[in-house]
SEKOLVEX-168815 format. One line per field, with one value per atom (N, C-alpha, C): chain; residue in one letter; residue number from 0; atom name; x, y, z. Coordinates in steps of 0.001 Angstrom, whole numbers, plus 500000, padded with zeros to 6 digits. Example, Ala and Ser with C-alpha at 12.3 -4.5 7.8 and 13.67 -1.06 7.14 Angstrom:
REM SEKOLVEX-168815
cadena: c(A;A;A;A;A;A);
residuo: c(a;a;a;s;s;s);
num: c(0;0;0;1;1;1);
atomo: c(N;CA;C;N;CA;C);
x: c(513190;512300;513200;512850;513670;512900);
y: c(494310;495500;496700;497750;498940;500030);
z: c(507800;507800;507800;507080;507140;507870);
This chain:
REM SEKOLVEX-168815
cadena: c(A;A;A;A;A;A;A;A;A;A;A;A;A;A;A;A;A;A;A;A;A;A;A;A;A;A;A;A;A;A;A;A;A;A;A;A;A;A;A;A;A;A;A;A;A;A;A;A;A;A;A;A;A;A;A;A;A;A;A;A;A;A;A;A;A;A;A;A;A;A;A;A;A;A;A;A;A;A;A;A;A;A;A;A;A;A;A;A;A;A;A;A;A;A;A;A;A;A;A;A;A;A;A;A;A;A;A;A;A;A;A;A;A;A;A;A;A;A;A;A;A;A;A;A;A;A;A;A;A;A;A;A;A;A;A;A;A;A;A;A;A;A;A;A;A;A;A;A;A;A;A;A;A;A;A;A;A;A;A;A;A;A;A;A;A;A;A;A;A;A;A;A;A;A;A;A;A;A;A;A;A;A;A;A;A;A;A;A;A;A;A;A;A;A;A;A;A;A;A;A;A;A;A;A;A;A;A;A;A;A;A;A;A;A;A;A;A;A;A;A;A;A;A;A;A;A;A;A;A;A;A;A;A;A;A;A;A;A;A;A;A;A;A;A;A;A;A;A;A;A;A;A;A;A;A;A;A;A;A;A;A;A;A;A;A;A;A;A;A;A;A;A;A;A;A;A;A;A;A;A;A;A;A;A;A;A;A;A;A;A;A;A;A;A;A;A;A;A;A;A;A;A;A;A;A;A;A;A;A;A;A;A;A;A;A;A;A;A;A;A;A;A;A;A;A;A;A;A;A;A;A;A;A;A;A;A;A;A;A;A;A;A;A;A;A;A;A;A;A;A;A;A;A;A;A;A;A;A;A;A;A;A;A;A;A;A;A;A;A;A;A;A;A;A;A;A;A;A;A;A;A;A;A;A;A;A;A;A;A;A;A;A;A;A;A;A;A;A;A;A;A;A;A;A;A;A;A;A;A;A;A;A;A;A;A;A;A;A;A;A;A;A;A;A;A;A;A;A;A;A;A;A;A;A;A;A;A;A;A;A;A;A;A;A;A;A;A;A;A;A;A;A;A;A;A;A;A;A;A;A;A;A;A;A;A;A;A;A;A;A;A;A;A;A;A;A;A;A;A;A;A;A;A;A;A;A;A;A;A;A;A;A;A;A;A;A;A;A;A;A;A;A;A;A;A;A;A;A;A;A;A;A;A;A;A;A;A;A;A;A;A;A;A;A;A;A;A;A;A;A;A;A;A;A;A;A;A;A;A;A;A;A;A;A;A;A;A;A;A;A;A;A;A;A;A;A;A;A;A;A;A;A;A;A;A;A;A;A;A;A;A;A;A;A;A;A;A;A;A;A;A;A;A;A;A;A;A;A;A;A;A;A;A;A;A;A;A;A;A;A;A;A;A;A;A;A;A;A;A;A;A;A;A;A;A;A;A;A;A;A;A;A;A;A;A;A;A;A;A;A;A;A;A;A;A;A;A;A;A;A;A;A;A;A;A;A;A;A;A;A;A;A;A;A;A;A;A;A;A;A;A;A;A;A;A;A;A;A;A;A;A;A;A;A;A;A;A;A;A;A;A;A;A;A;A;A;A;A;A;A;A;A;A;A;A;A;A;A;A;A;A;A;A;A;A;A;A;A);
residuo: c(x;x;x;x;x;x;x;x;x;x;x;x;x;x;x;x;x;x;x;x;x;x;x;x;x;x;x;x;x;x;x;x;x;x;x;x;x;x;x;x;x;x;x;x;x;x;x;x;x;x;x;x;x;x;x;x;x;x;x;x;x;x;x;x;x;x;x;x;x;x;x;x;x;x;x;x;x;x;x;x;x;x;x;x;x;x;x;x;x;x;x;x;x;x;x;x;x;x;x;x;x;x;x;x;x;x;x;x;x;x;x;x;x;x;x;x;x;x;x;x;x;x;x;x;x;x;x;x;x;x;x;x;x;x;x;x;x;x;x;x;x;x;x;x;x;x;x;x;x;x;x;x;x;x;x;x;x;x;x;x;x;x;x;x;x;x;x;x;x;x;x;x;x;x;x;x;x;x;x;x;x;x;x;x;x;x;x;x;x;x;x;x;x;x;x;x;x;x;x;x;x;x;x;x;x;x;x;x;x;x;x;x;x;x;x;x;x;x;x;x;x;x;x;x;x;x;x;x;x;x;x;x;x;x;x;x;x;x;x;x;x;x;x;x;x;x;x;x;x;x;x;x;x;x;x;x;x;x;x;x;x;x;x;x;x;x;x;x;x;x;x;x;x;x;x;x;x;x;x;x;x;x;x;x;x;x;x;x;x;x;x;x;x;x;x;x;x;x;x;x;x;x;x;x;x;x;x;x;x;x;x;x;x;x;x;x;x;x;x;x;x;x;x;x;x;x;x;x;x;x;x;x;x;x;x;x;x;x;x;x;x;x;x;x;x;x;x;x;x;x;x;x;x;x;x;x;x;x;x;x;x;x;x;x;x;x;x;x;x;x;x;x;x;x;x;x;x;x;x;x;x;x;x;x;x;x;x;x;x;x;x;x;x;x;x;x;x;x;x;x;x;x;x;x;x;x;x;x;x;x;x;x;x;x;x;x;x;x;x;x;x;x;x;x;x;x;x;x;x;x;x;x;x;x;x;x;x;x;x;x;x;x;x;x;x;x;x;x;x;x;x;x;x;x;x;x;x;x;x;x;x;x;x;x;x;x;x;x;x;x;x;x;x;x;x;x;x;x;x;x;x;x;x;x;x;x;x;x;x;x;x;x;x;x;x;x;x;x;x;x;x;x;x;x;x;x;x;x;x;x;x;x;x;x;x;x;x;x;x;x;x;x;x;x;x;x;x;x;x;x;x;x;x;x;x;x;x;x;x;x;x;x;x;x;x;x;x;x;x;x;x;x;x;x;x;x;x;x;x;x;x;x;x;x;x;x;x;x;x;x;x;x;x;x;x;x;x;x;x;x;x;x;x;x;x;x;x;x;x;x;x;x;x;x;x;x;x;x;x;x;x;x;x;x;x;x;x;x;x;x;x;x;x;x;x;x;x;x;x;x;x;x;x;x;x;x;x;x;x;x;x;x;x;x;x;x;x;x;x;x;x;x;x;x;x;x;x;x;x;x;x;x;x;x;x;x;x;x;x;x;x;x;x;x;x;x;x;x;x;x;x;x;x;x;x;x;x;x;x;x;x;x;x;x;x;x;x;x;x;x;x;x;x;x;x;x;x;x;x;x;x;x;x;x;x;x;x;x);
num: c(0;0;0;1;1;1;2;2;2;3;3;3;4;4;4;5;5;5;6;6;6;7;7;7;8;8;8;9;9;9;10;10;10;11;11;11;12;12;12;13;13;13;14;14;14;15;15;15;16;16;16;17;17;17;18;18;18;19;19;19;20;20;20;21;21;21;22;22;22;23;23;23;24;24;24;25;25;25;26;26;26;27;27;27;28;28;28;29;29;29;30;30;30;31;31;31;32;32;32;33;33;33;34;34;34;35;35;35;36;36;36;37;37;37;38;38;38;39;39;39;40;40;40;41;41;41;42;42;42;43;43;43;44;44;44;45;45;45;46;46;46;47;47;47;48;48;48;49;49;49;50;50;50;51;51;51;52;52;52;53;53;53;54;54;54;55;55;55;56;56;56;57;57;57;58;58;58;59;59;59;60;60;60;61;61;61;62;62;62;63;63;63;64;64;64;65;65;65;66;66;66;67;67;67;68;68;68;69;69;69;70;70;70;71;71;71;72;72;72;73;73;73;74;74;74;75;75;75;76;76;76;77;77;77;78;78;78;79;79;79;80;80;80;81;81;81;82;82;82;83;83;83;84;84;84;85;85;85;86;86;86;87;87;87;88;88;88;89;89;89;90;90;90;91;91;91;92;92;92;93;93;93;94;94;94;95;95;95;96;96;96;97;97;97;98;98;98;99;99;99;100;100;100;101;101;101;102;102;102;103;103;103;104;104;104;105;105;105;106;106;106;107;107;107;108;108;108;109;109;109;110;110;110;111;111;111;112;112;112;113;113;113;114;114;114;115;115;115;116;116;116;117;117;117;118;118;118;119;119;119;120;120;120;121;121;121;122;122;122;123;123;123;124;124;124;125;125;125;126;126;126;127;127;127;128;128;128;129;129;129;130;130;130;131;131;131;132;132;132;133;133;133;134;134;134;135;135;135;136;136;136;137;137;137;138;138;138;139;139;139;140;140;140;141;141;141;142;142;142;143;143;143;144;144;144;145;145;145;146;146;146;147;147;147;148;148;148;149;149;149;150;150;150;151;151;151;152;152;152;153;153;153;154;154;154;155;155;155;156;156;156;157;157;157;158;158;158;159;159;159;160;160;160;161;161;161;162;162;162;163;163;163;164;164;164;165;165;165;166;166;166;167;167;167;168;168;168;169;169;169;170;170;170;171;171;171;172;172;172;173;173;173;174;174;174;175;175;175;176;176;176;177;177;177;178;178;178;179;179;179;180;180;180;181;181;181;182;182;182;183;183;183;184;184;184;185;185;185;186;186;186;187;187;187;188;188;188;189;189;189;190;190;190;191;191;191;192;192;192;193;193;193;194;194;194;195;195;195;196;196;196;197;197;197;198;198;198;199;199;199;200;200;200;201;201;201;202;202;202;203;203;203;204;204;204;205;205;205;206;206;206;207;207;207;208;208;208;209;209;209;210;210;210;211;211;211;212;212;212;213;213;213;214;214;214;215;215;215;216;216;216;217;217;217;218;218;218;219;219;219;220;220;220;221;221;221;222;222;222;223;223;223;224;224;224;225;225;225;226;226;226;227;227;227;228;228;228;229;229;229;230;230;230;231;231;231;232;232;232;233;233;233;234;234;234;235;235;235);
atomo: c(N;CA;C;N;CA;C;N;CA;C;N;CA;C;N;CA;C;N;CA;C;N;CA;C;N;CA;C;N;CA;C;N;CA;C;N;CA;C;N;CA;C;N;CA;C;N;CA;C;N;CA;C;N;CA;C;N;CA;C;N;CA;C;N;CA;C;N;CA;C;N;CA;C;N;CA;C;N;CA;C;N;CA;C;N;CA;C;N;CA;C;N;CA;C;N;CA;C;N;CA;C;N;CA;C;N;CA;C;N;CA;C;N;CA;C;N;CA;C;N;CA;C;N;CA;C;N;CA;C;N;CA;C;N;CA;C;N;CA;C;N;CA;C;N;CA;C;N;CA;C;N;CA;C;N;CA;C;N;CA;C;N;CA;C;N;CA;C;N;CA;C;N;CA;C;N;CA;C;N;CA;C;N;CA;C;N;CA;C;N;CA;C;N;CA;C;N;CA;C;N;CA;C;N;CA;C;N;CA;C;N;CA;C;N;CA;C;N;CA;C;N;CA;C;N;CA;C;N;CA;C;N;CA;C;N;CA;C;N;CA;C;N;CA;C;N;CA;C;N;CA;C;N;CA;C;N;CA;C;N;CA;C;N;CA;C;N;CA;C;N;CA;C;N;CA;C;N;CA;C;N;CA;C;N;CA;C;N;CA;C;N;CA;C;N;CA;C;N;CA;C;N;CA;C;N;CA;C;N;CA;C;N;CA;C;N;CA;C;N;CA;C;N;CA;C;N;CA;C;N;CA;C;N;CA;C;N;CA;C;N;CA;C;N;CA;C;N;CA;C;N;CA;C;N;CA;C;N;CA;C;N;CA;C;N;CA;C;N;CA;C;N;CA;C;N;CA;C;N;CA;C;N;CA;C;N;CA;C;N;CA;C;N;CA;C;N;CA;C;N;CA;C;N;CA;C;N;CA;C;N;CA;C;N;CA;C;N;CA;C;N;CA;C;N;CA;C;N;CA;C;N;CA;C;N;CA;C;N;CA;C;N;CA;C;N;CA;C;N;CA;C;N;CA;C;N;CA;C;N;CA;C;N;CA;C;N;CA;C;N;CA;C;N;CA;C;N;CA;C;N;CA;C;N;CA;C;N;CA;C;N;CA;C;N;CA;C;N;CA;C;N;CA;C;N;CA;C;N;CA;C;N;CA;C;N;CA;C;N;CA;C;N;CA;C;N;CA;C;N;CA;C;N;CA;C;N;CA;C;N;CA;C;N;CA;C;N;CA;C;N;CA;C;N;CA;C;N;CA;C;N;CA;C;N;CA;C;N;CA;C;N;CA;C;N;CA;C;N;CA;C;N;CA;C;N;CA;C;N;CA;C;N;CA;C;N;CA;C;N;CA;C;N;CA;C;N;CA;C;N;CA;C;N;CA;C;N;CA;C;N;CA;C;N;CA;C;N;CA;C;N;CA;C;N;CA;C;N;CA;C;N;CA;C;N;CA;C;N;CA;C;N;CA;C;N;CA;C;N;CA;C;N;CA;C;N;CA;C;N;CA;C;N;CA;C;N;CA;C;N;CA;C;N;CA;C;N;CA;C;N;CA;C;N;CA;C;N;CA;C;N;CA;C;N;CA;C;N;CA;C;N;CA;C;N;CA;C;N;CA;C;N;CA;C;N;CA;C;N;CA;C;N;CA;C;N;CA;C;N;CA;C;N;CA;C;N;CA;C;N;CA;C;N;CA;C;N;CA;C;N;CA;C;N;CA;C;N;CA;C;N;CA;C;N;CA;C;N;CA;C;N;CA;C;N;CA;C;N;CA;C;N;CA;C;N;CA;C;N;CA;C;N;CA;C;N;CA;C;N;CA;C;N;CA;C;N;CA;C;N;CA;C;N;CA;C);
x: c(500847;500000;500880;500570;501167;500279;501120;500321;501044;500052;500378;500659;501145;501215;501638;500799;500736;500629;501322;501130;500723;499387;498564;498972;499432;499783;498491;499042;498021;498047;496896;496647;496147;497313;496965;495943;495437;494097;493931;494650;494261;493570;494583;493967;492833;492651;491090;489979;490414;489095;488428;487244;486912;485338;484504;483619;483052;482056;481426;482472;482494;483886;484896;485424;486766;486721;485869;485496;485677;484674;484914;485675;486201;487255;486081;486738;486342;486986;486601;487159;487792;488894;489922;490529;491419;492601;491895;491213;490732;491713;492043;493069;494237;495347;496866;497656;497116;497647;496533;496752;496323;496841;496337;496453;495532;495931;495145;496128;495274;496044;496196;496774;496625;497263;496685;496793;497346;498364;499180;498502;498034;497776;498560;499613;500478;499379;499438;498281;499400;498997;499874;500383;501437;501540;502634;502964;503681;503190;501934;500853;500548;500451;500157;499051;497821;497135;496855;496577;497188;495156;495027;493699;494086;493931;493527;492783;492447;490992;491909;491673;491256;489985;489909;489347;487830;486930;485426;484710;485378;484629;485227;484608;485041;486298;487298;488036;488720;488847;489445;488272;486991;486042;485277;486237;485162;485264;484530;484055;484210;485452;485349;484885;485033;484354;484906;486693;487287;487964;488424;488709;489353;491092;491775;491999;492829;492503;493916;494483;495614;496174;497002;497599;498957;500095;501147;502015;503134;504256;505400;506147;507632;507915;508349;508225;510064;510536;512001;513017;513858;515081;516571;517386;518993;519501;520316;521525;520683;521141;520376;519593;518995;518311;516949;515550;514458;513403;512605;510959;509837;509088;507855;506704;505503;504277;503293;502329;500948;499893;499239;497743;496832;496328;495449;494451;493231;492213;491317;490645;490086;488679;487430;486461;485934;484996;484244;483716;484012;483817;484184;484122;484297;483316;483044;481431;482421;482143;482517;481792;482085;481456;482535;482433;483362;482891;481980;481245;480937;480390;479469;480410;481485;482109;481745;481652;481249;482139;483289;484152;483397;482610;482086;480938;480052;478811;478388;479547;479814;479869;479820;479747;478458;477967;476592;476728;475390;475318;475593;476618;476766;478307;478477;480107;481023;482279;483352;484135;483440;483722;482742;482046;480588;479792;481100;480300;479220;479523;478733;476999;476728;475237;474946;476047;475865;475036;474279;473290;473244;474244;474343;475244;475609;477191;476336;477385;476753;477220;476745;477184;477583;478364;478898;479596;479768;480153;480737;482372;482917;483097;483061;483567;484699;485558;486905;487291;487544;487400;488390;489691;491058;491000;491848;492382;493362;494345;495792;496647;497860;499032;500390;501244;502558;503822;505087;506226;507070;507631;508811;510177;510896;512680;513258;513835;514485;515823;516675;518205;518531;518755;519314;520799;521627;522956;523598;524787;525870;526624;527103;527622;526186;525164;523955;522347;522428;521769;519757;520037;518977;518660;519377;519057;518234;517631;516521;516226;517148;516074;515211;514243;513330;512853;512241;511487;510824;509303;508164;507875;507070;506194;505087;504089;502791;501827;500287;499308;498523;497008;496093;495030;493972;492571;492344;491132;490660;489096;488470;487051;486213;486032;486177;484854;483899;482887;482441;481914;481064;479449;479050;477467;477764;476626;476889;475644;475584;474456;474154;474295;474448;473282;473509;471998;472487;471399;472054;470877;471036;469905;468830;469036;468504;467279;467870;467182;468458;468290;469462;470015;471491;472386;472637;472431;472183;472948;473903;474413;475650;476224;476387;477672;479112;480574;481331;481853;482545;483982;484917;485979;486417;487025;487289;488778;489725;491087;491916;492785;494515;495311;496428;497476;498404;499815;500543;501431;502171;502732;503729;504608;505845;506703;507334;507645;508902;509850;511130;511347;511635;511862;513020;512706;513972;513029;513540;512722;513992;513657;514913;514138;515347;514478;515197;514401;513960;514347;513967;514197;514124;513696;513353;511826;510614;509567;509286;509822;509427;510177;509411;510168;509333;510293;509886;510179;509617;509466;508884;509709;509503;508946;508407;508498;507820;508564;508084;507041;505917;505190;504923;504728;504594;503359;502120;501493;501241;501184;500858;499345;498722;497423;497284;496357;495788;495018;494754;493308;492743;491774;491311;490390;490315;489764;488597;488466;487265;487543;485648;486240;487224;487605;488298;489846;490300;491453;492146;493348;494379;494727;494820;495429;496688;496437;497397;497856;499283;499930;499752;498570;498561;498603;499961;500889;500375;500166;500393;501709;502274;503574;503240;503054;503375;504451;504968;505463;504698;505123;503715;505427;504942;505669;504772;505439;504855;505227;505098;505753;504865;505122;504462;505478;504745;504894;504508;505952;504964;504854;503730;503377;503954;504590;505245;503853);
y: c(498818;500000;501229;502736;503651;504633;506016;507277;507907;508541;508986;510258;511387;513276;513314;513971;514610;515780;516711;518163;518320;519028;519650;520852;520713;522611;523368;524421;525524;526150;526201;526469;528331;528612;530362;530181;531699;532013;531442;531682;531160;529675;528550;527388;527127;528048;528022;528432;529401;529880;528913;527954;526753;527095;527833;528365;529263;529089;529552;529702;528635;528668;529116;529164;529342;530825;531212;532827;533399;532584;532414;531044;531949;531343;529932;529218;528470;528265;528066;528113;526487;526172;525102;524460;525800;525680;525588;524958;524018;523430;522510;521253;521748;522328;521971;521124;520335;518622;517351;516864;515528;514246;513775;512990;512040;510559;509377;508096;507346;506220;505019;504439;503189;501593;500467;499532;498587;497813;496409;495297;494379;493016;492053;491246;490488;489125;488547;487874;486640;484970;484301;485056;484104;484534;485806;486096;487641;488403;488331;489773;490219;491597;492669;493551;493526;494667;495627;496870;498236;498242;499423;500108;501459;502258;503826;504932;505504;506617;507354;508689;510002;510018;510394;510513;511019;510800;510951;512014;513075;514299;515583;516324;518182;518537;519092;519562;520525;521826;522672;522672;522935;522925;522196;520898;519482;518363;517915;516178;515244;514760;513721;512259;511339;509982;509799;508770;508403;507158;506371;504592;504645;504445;503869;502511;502084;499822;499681;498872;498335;497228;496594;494625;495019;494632;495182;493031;493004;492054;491957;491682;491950;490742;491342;490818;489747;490624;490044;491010;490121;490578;489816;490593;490314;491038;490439;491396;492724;493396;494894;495417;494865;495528;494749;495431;494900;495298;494900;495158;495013;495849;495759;495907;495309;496095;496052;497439;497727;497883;497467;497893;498649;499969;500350;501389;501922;502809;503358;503906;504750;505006;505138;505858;506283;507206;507659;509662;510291;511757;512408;514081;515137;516077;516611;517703;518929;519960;521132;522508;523598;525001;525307;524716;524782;525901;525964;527309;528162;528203;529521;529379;529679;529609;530842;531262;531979;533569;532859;534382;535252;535143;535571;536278;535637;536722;538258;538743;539415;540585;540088;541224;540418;541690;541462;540607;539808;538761;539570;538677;538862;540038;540182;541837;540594;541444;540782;539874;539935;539759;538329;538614;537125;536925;536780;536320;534878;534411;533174;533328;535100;535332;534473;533524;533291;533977;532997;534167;532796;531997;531170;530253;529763;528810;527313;526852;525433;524676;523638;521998;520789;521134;520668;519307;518468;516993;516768;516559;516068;514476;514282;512269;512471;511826;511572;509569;509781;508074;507502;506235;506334;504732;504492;502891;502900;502423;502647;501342;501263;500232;500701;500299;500832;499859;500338;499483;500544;499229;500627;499787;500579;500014;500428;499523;499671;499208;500384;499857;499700;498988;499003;499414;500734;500840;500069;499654;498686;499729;499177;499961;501026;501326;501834;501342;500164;499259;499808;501053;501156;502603;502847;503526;503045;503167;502150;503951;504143;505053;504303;504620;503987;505062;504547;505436;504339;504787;504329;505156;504297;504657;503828;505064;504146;504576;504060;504724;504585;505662;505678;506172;505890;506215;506771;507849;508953;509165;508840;509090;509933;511269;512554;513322;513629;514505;515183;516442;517418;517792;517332;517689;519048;519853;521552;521501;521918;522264;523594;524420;526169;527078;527795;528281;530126;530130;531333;531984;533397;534701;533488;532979;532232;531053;530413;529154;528649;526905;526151;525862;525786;525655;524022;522684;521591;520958;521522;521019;520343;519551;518409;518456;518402;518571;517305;516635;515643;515425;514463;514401;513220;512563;511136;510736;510432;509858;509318;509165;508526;509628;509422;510052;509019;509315;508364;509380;508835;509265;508709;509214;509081;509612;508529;509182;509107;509524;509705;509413;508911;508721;507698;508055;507489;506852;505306;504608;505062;505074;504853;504101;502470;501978;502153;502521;503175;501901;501138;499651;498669;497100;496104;496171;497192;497485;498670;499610;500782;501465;502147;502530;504236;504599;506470;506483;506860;507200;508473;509206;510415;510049;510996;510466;512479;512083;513408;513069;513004;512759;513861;513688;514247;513234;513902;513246;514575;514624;516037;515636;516538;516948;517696;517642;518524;519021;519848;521194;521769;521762;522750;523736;524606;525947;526141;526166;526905;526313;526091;525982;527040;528321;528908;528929;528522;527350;526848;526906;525745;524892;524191;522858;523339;523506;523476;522218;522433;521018;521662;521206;521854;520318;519785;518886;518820;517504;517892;517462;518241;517508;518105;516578;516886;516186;516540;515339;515286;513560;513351;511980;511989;511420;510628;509104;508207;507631;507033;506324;505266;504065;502736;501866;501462;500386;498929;497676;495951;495463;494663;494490;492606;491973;490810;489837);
z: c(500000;500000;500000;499707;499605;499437;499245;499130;497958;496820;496134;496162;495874;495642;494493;493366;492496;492416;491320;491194;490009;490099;488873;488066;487188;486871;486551;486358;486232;484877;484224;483183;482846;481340;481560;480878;480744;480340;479603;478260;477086;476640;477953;478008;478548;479301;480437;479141;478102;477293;476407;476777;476008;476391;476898;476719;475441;474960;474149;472836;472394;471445;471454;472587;472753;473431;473246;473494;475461;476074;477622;478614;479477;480249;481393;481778;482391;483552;485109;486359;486053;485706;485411;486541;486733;488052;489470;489846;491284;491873;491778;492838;492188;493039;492715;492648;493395;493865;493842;493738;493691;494471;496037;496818;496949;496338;496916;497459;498182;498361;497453;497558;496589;497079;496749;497335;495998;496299;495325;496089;495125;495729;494777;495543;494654;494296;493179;492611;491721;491873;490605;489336;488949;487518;487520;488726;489064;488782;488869;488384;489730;489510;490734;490796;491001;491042;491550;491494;491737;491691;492900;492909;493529;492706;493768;493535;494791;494150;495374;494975;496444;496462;498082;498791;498590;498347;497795;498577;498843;499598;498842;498835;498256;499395;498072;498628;497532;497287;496324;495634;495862;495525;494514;494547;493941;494855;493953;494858;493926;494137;493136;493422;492693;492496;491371;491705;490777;491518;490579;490472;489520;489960;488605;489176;487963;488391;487858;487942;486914;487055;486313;486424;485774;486451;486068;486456;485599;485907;485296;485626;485070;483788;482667;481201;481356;481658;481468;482012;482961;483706;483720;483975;483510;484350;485091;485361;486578;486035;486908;486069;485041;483994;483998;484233;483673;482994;482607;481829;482520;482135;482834;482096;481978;481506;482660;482322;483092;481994;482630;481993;482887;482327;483620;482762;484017;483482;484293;484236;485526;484722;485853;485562;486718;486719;487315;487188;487856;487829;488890;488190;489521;489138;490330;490431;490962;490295;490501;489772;490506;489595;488376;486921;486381;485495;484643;484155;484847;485502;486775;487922;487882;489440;490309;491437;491998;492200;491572;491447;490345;489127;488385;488936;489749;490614;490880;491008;491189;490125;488691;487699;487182;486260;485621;484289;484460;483488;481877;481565;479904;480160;480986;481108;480869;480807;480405;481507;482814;483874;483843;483286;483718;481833;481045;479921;479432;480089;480081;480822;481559;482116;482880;483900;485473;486425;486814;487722;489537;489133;490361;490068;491118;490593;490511;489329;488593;489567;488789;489566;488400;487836;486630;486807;486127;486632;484744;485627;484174;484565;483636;483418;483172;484129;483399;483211;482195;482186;481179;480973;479861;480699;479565;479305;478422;479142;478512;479087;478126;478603;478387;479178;479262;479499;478848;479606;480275;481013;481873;481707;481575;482068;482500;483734;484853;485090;485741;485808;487591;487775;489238;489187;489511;489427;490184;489559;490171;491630;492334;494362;494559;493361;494759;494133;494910;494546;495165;495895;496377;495665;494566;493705;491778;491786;490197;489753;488715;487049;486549;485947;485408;484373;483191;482271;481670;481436;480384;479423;478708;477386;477330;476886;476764;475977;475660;474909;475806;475199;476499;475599;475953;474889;476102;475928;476388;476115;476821;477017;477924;477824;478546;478198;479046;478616;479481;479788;480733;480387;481834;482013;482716;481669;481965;483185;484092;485099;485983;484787;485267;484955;486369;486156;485205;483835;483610;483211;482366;482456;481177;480469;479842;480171;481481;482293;482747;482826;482688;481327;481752;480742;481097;480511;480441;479019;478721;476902;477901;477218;477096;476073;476696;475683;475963;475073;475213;474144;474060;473607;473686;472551;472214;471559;472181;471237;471978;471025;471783;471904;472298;473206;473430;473872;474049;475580;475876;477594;477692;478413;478581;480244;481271;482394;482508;483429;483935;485233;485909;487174;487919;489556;490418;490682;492089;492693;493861;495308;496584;497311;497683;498453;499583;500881;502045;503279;502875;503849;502598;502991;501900;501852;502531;502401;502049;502116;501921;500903;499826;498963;498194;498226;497726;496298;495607;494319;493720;492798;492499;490521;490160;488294;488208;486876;485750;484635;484333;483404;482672;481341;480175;478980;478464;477476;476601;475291;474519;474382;474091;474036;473339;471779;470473;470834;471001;471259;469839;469630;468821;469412;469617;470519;470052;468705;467495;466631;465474;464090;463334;464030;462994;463706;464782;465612;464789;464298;464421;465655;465527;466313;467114;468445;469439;470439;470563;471881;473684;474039;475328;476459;475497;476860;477640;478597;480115;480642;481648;482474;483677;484620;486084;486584;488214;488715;489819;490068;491271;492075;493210;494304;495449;495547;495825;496757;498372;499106;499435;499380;499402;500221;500858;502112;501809;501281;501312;502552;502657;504366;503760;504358;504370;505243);
C-alpha cells in the first residue's frame, strides 16, 4: 500500500478559454495537487494489482468519484536491467462550479467579467474516464543498489465529457461537451528503496494533448507535464 502526491499545473488564460467557442474562460485551476492512496495486491503469475481513488469528499472545491485499476508484471530481467508492463484505466467523475464559478457573481450577466450570464454557481460533473498500457525500464545501478532510474512509454485512449448544470439569464444551461482519442505518455523517474519494504518514488510525466479551441482554431499542443511522488509500504 502507499500514498500517492501529484502536482497539477496551472493552466493560463488562454487554456482556460473553452467556453462559448473558445470565446469564455472556464474556472479550470481548482486542485493543485492531487492525493490518493493506493493499494498492490500480489496475485499468481507475478501479476500485481494496483487500485487507487482520492478521497470521495470536496476539497478545492470538487468532489470527486474516481477509480483507477491496473495489472502490472515483470516481462524480462537480467543482470540489473528489467521490463515491465501495466495495463490500467480509471472511471468515474468530479462535480465542481466549472462554468458559473462563483468568482464571476459578482459582475453582471453577459460583462466581460461574467460572459457566460451566470446568475448562480453550477454543479457541473465532468467524466473523466482512459484505458491505457505501458512498459517501463528499469536499471538498478551497480555499488547503489537502492538507487533504480526507470522510464516508460505508453498509449492511452481517452474518454472525457462534461454535464453543463448552470443556472444562467437564459434558464438552465444543460448542453452536454465531450471528447474522444489517443494520446501516448511518457515518464522519467527514480525509485529509493527506504528499507526492503518501503520505497519512495519520484516520476516526471509528460502526454501532449491537440486542442482545437474553434472551428476557425488551428490545432494546438497543450501537453500535460506533472510530477507526482509516491511512498508505498509491502506488508510481508
Amino acid at each position: 500500500m502507499g500514498l500517492e502526491l501529484g502536482w497539477l499545473p496551472s493552466l493560463d488564460e488562454g487554456q482556460t478559454r473553452i467556453g462559448f467557442n473558445g470565446r469564455a474562460p472556464q474556472d479550470l485551476n481548482k486542485a493543485p495537487i492531487l492525493v490518493r492512496p493506493v493499494i498492490r495486491v500480489t496475485l499468481p503469475w507475478k501479476l500485481t494489482a494496483i487500485v487507487a481513488a482520492p478521497p470521495p469528499f470536496r476539497v478545492f472545491g470538487v468532489n470527486p468519484h474516481l477509480l483507477a485499476l491496473g495489472l502490472e508484471r515483470p516481462l524480462w530481467q537480467r543482470a540489473n536491467w528489467s521490463l515491465g508492463w501495466r495495463g490500467y484505466g480509471q472511471f468515474g467523475s468530479v462535480k465542481g462550479a466549472f462554468t458559473c464559478p462563483a468568482s464571476v457573481l459578482a459582475f453582471a450577466p453577459g460583462s466581460a467579467g461574467n460572459p457566460t450570464s451566470c446568475v448562480g454557481e453550477s454543479a457541473d460533473v465532468a467524466s473523466l474516464r482512459y484505458v491505457g498500457s505501458e512498459f517501463q525500464i528499469a536499471y538498478r545501478i551497480p555499488g547503489v543498489q537502492k538507487l533504480v532510474p526507470h522510464v516508460t512509454v505508453g498509449g492511452n485512449f481517452i474518454d472525457g465529457a462534461i454535464q453543463i448544470k448552470a443556472p444562467v439569464v437564459r434558464g438552465m444551461d444543460e448542453n452536454r461537451e465531450w471528447t474522444r482519442g489517443g494520446t501516448f505518455s511518457t515518464t522519467a523517474g527514480v525509485s529509493y528503496l527506504l528499507t526492503k519494504q518501503t520505497v519512495f518514488t519520484v516520476d516526471a510525466f509528460y502526454s501532449p494533448l491537440w486542442v482545437t479551441r474553434s472551428p476557425t482554431a488551428g490545432r494546438t499542443d497543450d501537453g500535460l507535464f506533472n510530477v507526482r511522488a509516491m511512498l508505498s509500504y509491502t506488508l510481508r
